[in-house]
Structures are given as structure tokens and as C-alpha cells.
Residue frames relative to the residue before (quaternion, step in Angstrom):
aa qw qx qy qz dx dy dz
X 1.0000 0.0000 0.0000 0.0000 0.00 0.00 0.00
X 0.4281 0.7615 -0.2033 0.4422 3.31 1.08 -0.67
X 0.7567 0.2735 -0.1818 0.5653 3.50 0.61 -1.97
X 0.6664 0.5352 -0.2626 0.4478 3.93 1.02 -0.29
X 0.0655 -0.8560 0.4410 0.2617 3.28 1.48 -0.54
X 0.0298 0.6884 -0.7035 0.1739 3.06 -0.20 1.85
X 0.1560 -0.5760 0.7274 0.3388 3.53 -1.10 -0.64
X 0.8535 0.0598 0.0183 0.5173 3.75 0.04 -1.23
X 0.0619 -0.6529 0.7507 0.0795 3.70 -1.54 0.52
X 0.1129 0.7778 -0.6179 -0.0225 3.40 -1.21 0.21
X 0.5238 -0.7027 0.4809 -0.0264 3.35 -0.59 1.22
X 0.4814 0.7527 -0.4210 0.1565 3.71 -0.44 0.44
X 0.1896 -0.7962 0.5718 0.0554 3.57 -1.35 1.14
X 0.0152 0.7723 -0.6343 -0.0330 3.53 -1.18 0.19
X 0.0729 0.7610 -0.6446 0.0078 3.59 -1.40 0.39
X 0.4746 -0.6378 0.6057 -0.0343 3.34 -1.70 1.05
X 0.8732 -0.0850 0.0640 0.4756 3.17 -1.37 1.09
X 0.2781 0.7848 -0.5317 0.1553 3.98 0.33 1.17
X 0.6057 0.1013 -0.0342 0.7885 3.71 1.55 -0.06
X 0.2565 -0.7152 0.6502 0.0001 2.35 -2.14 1.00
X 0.2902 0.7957 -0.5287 -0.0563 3.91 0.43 -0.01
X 0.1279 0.6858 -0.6757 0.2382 2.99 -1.72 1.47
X 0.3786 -0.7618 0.4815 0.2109 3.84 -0.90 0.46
X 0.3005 0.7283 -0.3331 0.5180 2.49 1.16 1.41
X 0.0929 0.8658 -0.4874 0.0654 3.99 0.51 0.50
X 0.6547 0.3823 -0.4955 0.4240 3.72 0.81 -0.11
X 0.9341 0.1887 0.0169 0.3025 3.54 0.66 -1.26
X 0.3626 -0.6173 0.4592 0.5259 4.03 0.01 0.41
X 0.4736 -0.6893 0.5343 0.1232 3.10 -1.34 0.91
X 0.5826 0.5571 -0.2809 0.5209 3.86 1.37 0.08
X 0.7272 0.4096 -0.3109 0.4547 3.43 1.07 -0.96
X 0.7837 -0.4497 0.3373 0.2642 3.25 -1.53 0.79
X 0.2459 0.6995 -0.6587 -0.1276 4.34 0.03 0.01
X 0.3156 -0.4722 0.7993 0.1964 3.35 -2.08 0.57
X 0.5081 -0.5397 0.6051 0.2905 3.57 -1.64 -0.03
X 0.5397 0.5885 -0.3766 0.4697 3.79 1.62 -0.34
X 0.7218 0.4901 -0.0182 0.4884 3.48 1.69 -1.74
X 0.2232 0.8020 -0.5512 -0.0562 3.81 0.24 -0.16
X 0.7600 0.3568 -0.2250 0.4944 3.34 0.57 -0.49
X 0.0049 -0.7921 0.6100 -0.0225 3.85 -0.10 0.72
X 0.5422 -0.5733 0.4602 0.4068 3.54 -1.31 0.32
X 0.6429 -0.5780 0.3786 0.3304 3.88 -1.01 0.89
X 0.6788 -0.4635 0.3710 0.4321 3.80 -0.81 0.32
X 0.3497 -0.7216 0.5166 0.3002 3.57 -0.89 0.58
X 0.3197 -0.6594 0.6309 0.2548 3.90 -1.10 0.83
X 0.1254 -0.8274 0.5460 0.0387 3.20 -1.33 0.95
X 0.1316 -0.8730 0.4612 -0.0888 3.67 -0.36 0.96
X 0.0646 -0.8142 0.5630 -0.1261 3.44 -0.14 1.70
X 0.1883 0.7736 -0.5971 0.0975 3.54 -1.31 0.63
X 0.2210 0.7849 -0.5295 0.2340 3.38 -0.61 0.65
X 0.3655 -0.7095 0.5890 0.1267 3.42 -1.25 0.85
X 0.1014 -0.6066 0.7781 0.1279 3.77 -1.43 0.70
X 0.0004 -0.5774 0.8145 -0.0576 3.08 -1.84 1.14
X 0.2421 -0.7024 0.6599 0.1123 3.33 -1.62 1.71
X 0.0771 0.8097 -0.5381 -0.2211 3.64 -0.39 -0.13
């Protein structure tokens, strides 16, 4: 780090909505149903990652 002159690096992941458990099998139990709407698209999975570097 030194020959790159960093001082600091940090590393870091995160992620959203990757399982669902519920006895439930037709529908996600979070999303929103109307009786007009039954079938809605499934929860979106979200997936962050990214690196700080101080130098």
C-alpha cells in the first residue's frame, strides 16, 4: 500500500431480499395483492458492492 500510496482500502458487500420463508407457496407474502392484481412480479433482489480507497 505504501508503493501505491494508499493509507486506507476498505472492501464491502451487501444484498436484499435473497430468500423468502413462509407457508405460503402461491404468493410473496410482503408484496401488496388487490383482488383486480393476484399475480404481481416477485420481490426484487438487490446486490451492492463496492470498494473505498483513501489515499
Amino acid at each position: 500500500m505504501d508503493r501505491l500510496h494508499m493509507s486506507k482500502i476498505t472492501i464491502y458487500a451487501n444484498a436484499e431480499n435473497l430468500v423468502t420463508f413462509s407457508k405460503y407457496k402461491e404468493a410473496d407474502p410482503e408484496s401488496l395483492v388487490n383482488r383486480n392484481d393476484l399475480y404481481t412480479y416477485p420481490m426484487m433482489k438487490t446486490f451492492t458492492a463496492g470498494v473505498n480507497v483513501t489515499f
